[in-house]
C-alpha positions, 0 to 999 in steps of 0.5 A: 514519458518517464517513470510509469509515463504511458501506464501513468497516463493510461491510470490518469484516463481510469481516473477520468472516467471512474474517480473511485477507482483504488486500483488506478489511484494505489498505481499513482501513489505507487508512482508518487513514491518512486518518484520520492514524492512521499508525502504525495503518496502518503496522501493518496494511500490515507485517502484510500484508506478512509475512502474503503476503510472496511476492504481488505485489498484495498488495506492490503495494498495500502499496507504495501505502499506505506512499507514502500515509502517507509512508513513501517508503523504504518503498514504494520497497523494496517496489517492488524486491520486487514487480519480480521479477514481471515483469507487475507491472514498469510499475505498480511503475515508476509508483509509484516514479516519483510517489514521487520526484517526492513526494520532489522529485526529478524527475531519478530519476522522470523515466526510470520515467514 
């Protein structure tokens, strides 16, 4: 069934019944990307991003997809959107450290890990 087959289709059937649900939709773009379809997921990700722009796991888990398929800028910038939640602030800082660290710059990640 291929990369993500059975859990791919098991999303396919949450998307079904339920179109709005992020969850299932960062899944496939999560398998977009693995698959090398970029710009398939970037796609997906920008449309999660305009669909909840205001909710921070959402923005989280864009921001970790953008890192996946590199787009650093990309995830960096939804970091600064998800630090005005304050419960969020660790993970952020986490993710944009491992972004620069990605990026070879040890020096920016250094102070965020």
């Amino acid at each position: 069934t291929g990369l993500g087959g059975t859990q791919r289709q098991q999303a396919d059937a949450v998307l079904a019944r339920d179109p709005d649900n992020w969850e299932a939709r960062a899944f496939l773009a999560r398998v977009r990307a693995a698959l090398g379809q970029h710009d398939l997921a970037k796609r997906d990700l920008d449309e999660l991003q305009q669909q909840f722009p205001d909710d921070p796991e959402v923005l989280l888990e864009v921001a970790r997809n953008r890192a996946a398929i590199g787009d650093y800028a990309g995830a960096q910038g939804m970091g600064d959107a998800i630090k005005r939640h304050p419960d969020y602030r660790t993970p952020v800082e986490v993710l944009i450290g491992q972004t620069h660290l990605r990026q070879g710059q040890p020096q920016q990640a250094i102070p965020l890990l």
